[in-house]
C-alpha positions as CSV (number, residue, x, y, z in Angstrom):
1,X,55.3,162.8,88.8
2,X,53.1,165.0,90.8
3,X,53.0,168.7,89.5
4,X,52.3,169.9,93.1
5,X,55.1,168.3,94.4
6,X,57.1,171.1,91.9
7,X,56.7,174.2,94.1
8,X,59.9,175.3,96.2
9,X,59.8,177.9,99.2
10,X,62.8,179.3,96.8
11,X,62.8,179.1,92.9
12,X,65.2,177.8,91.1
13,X,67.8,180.9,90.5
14,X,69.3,181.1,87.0
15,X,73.4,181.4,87.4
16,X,75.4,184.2,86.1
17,X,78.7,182.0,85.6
18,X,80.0,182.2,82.1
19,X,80.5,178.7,80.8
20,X,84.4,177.6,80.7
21,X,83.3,176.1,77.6
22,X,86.0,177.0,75.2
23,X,83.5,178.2,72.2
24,X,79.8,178.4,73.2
25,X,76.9,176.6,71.1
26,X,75.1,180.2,71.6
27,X,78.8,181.8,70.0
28,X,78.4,179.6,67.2
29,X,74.7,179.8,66.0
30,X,74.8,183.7,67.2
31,X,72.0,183.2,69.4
32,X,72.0,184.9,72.5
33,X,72.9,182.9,75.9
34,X,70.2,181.0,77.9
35,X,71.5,180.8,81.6
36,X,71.5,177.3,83.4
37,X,69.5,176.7,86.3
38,X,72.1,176.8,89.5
39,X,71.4,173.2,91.0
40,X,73.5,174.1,94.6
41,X,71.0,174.8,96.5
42,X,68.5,172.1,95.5
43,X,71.1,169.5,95.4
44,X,72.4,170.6,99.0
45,X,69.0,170.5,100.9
46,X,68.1,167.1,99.1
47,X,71.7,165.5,100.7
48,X,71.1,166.7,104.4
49,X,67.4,165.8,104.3
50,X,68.2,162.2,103.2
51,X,71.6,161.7,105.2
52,X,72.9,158.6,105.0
53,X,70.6,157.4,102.3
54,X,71.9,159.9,99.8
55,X,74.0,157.2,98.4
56,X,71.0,154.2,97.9
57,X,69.4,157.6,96.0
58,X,72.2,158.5,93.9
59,X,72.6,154.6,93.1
60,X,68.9,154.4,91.9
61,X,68.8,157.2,89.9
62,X,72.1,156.1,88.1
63,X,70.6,152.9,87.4
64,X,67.4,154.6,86.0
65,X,69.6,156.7,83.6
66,X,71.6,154.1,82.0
67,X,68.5,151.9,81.3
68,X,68.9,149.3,84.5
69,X,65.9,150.2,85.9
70,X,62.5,151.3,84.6
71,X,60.1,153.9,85.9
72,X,57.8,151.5,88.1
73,X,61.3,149.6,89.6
74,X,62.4,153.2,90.0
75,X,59.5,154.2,92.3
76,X,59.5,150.9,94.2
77,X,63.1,151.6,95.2
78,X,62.9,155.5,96.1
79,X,59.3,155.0,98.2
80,X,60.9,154.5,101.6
81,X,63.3,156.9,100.7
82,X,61.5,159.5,100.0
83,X,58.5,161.0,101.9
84,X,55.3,163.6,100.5
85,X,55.5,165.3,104.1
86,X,56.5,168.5,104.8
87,X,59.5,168.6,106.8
88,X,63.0,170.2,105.2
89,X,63.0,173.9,105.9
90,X,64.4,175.8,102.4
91,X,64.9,179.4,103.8
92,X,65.4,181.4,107.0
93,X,62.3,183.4,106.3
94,X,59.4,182.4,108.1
95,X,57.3,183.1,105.3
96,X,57.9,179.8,103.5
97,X,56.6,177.0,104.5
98,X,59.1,173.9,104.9
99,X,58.7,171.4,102.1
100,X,58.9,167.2,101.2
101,X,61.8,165.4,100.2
102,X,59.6,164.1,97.1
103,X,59.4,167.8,96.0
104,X,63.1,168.5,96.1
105,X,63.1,165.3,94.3
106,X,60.9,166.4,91.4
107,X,62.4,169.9,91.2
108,X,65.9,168.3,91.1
109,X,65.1,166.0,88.3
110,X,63.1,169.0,86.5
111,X,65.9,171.2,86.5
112,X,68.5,168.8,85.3
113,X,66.2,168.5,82.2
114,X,65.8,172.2,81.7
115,X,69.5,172.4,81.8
116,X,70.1,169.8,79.1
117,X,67.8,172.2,77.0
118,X,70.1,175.5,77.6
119,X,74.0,176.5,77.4
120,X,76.3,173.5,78.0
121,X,77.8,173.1,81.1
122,X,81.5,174.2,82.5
123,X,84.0,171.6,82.2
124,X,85.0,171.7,85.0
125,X,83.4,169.9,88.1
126,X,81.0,172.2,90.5
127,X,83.0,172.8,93.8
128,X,80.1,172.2,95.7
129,X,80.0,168.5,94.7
130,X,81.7,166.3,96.7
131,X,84.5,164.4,95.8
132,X,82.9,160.9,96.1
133,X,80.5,162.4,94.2
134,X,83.0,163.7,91.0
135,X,84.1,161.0,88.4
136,X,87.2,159.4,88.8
137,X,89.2,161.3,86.1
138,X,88.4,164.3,87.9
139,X,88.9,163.4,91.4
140,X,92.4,161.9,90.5
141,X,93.4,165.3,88.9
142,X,92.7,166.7,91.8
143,X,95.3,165.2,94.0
144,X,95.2,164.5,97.8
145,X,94.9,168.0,99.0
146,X,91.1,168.1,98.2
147,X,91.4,172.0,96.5
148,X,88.1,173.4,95.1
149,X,86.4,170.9,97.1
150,X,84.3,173.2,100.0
151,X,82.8,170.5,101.7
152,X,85.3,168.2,102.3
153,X,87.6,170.8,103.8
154,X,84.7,171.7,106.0
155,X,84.7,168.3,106.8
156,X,88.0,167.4,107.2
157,X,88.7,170.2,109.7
158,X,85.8,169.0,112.3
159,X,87.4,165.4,112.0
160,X,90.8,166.9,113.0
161,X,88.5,169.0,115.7
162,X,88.0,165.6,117.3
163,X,89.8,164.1,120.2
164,X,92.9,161.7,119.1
165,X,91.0,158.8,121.0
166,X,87.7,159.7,119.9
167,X,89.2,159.2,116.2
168,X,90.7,156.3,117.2
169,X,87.1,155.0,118.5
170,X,85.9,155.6,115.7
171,X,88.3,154.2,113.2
172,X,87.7,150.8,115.2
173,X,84.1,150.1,114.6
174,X,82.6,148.0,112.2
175,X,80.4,149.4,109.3
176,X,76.4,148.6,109.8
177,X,75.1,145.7,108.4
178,X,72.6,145.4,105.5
179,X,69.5,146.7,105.9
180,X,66.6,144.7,105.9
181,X,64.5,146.4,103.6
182,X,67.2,146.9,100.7
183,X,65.1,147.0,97.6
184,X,67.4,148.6,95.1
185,X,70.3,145.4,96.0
186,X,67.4,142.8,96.1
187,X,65.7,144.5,92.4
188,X,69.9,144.7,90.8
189,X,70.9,141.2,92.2
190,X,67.8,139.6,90.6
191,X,68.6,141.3,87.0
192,X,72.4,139.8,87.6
193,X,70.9,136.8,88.4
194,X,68.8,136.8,84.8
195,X,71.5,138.0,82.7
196,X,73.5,135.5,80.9
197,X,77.4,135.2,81.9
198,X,79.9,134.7,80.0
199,X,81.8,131.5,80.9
200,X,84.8,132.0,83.3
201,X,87.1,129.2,81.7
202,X,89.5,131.3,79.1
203,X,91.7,129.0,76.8
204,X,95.2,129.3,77.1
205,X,97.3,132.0,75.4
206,X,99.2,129.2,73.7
207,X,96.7,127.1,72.4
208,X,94.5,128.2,69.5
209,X,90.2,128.8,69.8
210,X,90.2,125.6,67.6
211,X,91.6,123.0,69.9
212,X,90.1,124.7,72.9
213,X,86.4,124.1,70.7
214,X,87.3,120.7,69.6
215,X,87.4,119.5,73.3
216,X,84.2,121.0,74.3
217,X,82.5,119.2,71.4
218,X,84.1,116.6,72.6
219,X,82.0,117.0,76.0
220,X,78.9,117.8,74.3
221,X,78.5,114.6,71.9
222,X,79.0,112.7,75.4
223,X,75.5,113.7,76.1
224,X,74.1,111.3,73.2
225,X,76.7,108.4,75.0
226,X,74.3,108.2,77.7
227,X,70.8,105.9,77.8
228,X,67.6,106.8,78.5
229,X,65.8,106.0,81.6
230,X,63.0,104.5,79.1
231,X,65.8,102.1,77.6
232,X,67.4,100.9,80.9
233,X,64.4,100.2,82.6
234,X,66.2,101.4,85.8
235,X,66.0,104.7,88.4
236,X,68.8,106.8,86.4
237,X,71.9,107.5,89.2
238,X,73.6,110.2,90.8
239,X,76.5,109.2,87.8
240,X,74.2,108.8,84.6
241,X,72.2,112.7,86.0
242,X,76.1,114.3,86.0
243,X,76.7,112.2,82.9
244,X,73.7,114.6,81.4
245,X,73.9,117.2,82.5
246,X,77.5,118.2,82.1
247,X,77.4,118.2,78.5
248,X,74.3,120.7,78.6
249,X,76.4,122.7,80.6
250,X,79.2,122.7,77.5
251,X,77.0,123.5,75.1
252,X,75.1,126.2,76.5
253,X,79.1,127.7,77.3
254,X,78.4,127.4,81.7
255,X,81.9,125.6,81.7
256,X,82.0,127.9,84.9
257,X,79.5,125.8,86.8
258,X,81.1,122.5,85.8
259,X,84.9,123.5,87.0
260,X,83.6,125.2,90.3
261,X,81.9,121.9,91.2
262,X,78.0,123.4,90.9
263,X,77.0,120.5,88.9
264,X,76.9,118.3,92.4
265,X,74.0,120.4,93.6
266,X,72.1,120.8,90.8
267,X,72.3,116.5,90.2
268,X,71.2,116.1,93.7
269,X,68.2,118.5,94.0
270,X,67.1,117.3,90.1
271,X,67.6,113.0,91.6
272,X,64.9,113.8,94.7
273,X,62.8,116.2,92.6
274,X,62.1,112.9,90.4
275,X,61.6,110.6,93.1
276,X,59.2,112.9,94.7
277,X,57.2,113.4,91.2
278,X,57.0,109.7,90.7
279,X,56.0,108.9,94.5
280,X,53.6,111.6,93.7
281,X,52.6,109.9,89.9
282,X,51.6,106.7,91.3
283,X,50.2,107.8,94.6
284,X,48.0,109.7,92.2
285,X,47.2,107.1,89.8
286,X,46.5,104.3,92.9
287,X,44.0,106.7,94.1
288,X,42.4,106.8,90.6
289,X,42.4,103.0,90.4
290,X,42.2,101.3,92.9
291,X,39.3,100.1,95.7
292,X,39.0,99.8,98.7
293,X,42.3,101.2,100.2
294,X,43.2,104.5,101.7
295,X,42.2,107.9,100.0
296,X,40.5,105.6,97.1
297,X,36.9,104.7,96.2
298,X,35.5,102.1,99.0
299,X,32.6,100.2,99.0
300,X,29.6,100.0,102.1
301,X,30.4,96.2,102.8
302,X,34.3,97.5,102.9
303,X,33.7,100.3,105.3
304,X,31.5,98.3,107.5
305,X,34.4,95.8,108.2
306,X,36.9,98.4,108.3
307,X,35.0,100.0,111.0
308,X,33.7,96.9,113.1
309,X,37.8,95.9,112.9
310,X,39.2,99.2,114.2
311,X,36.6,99.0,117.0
312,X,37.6,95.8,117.8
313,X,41.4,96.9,117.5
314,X,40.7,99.7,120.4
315,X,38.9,96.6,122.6
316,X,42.2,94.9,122.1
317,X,40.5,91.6,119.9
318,X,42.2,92.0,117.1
319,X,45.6,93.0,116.5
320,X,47.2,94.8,113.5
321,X,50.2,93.9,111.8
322,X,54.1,95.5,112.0
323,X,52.7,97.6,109.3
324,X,49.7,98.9,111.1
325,X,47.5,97.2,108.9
326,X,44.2,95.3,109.6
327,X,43.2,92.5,108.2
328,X,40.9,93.4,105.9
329,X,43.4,95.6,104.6
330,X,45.9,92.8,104.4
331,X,43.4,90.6,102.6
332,X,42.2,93.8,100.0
333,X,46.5,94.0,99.3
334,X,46.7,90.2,98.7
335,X,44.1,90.7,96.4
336,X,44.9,93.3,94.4
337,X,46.5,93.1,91.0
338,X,49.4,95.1,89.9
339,X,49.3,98.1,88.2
340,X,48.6,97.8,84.2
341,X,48.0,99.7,80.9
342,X,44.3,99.6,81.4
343,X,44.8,101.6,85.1
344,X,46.6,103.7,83.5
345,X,43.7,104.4,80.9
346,X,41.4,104.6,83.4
347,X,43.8,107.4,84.9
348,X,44.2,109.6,81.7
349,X,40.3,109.3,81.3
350,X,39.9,110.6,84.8
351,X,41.7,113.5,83.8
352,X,45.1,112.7,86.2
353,X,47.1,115.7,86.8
354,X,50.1,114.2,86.3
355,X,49.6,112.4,82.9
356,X,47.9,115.8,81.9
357,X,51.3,117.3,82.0
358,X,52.7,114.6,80.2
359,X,51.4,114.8,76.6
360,X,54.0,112.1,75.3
361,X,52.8,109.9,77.8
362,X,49.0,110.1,78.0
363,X,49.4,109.9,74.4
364,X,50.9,106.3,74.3
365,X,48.7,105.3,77.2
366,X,45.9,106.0,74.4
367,X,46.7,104.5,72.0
368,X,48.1,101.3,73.3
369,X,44.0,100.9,74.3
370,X,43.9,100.3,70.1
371,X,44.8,96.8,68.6
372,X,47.7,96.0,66.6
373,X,45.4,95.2,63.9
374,X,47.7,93.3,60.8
375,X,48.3,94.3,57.3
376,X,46.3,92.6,54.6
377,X,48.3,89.8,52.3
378,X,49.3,91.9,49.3
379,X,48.8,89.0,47.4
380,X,45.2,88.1,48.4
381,X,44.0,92.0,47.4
382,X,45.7,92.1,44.0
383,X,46.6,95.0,42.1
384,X,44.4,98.0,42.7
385,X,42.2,95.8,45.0
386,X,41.4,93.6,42.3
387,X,41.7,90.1,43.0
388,X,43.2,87.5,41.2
389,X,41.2,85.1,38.7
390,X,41.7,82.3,36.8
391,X,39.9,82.2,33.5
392,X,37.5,84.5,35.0
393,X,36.8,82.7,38.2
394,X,38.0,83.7,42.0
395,X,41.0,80.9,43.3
396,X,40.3,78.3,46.4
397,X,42.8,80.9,48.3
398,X,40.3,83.8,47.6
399,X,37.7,81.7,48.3
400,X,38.7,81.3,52.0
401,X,37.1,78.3,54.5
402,X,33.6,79.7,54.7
403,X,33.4,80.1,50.7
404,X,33.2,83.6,50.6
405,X,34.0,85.5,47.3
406,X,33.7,89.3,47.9
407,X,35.2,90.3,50.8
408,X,33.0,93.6,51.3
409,X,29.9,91.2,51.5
410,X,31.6,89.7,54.6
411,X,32.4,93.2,56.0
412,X,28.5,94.4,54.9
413,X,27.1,91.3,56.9
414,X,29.4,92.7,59.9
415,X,27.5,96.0,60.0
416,X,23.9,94.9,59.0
417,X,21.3,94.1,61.5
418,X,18.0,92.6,61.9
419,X,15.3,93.6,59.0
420,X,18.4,95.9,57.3
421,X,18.7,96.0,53.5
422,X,22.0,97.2,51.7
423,X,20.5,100.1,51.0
424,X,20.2,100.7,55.0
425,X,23.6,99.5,55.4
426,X,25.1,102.3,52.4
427,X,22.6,105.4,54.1
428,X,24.5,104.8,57.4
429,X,28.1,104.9,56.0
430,X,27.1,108.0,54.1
431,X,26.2,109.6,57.7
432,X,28.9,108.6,58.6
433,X,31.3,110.1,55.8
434,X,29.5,113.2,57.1
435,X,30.3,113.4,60.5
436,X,33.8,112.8,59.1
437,X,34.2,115.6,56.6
438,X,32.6,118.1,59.7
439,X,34.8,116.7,62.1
């Protein structure tokens, strides 16, 4: 708020009215009264300077009291409505300069907190509020006749100054539509859109909670009925999506969306978002592995034919296929092997987008690259690695083919190399051990 902005051509004048209160706060603490700030005149001159956007206003700052909106979606929605230049005139006198609609607006706002801070109001409503403006309580009390209400009297008698056709006329036409720039609708309907509803289905009056539960779990445990893409092998269906998602929709209570037939949508967008991902995956991956072929790594000796060919397919000497294709395309396509676990490695190496967004699956990709190495024979380590003996001597089974006794000797002989010792061989496992406990 701009503290500028807070000067009037005409203060604020303190009312005189005793409250219709019927005991005072002032009687009972036998303090003496503090007068309200009289808000007619502010409140007036802010309604005919913003017309017919008094009611987008009114809306906003109702919002902004009951929590809806915060200060900065506050200030989005009032900035077209509001304006810093001078231009509503507050008195006859030509002494005081005409002011901005964003300083009635802070002084308005200021005052209505200064009031909160002195003697409580009258119980009644102010007659110079309107009667759109009064609750509902208050305006149904009131009755038809519209008494204590000034300005709808004023207003009622230049409607009935009309002509009878003119009234007519205007009775007949059609309410303008939506404005374009509608920022406090737009800023509501995307909090409504955010906030979780309640579901719409309500179990009948007859039937108890418990039966009307017992069928929804029902519902949900379908969701475990259905198989996995990964198990089937297959392109999951329009059938086996709905089959899904339904029972998500039970358990997180949109039975709405189910019954009103929303699921339909939501099964058809989710069917070609998954094709397009996975045209997108291995159009990805293809450029990653493959050579020679459009949008992927080609060689000179490729390009060189490629070129001579589509020269020669401008001169008319060679034709292409249905496809479009050359025939050194043709002959790369013949060639080329399908797509394995190895191009996929390749692809996860590369640093692929798509299998960087898929942890579950780069993971497996990695570590089928690892052999299935098997388990040693239980029975040829022993107990405690110890093998067995007989009177003190290693069996022909421990022995093995080549004679060996020890098995580490055979996996020492495996790491050695040329002029190593075993001392060599025990230095570089230690190292090793190292890098291990830093890692």
């Amino acid at each position: 708020m701009n503290p500028a902005e807070l000067t009037l051509g005409i203060s604020p004048s303190l009312t005189t009215k005793p409250s219709a209160t019927p005991l005072s706060l002032s009687t009972k603490t036998g303090k003496a009264p503090v007068p309200r700030i009289e808000l007619e005149p502010i409140y007036t001159q802010l309604k005919a300077a913003l017309g017919d956007q008094w009611t987008d206003y009114k809306t906003a700052i109702n919002a902004f009291v009951l929590g809806s909106l915060n200060q900065a979606e506050l200030s989005w929605v009032l900035q077209p409505l509001l304006s810093a230049a001078p231009s509503v005139i507050t008195s006859t006198n030509s002494n005081f300069s005409p002011i901005s609609t964003l300083g009635l607006h802070n002084t308005l706002l200021t005052s209505i907190y200064a009031n909160t801070l002195r003697d409580p109001p009258p119980t009644d409503v102010a007659p110079w509020v309107v009667a759109t403006d009064k609750p509902a309580a208050t305006s149904k009390n009131a009755g038809a006749s519209g008494a204590n209400d000034k300005a709808e009297e004023r207003l009622r008698k230049e409607v009935m100054a009309i002509h009878a056709r003119d009234r007519r006329r205007i009775k007949t036409l059609k309410e303008s539509g939506k404005p374009v720039n509608d920022r406090l609708t737009e800023m509501l309907d995307y909090r409504n859109e955010l906030a979780v509803k309640p579901p719409d289905v309500v179990a009948p009056q007859g039937a108890a909670g418990g039966i009307a539960k017992t069928s929804w779990d029902v519902q949900i445990k379908q969701r475990f009925a259905q198989n996995l893409a990964a198990e089937t092998l297959e392109f999951p269906a329009s059938k086996d999506v709905q089959g899904r998602i339904e029972p998500i929709c039970y358990e997180e209570g949109l039975v709405g969306g189910v019954v009103s037939g929303g699921v339909e949508g939501c099964v058809t967008l989710l069917e070609r978002a998954t094709e397009i991902y996975l045209k997108e995956l291995l159009g990805q991956m293809f450029a990653h592995t493959r050579a020679n072929a459009e949008r992927c790594i080609q060689t000179s000796g490729y390009r060189r034919r490629l070129r001579q060919e589509e020269e020669g397919a401008e001169r008319g000497a060679i034709q292409r296929n249905a496809s479009g294709l050359l025939p050194v395309e043709l002959g790369m396509q013949t060639k080329r092997h399908a797509l394995d676990m190895d191009d996929m490695l390749l692809a996860v190496r590369l640093d692929d987008a798509y299998l960087r967004q898929d942890p579950f699956l780069s993971h497996r990709v990695l570590l089928n690259g690892y052999p299935d190495i098997p388990a040693p024979d239980a029975a040829a380590q022993g107990v405690n690695g110890i093998a067995p003996t007989v009177n003190g001597a290693l069996t022909d089974r421990e022995r093995g083919a080549g004679g060996m006794e020890d098995g580490m000797e055979g996996l020492e002989s495996e790491w050695s190399w040329r002029g190593s010792t075993k001392s060599d061989v025990n230095d570089l496992m230690g190292v090793l051990d190292e890098c291990l406990a830093v890692a």
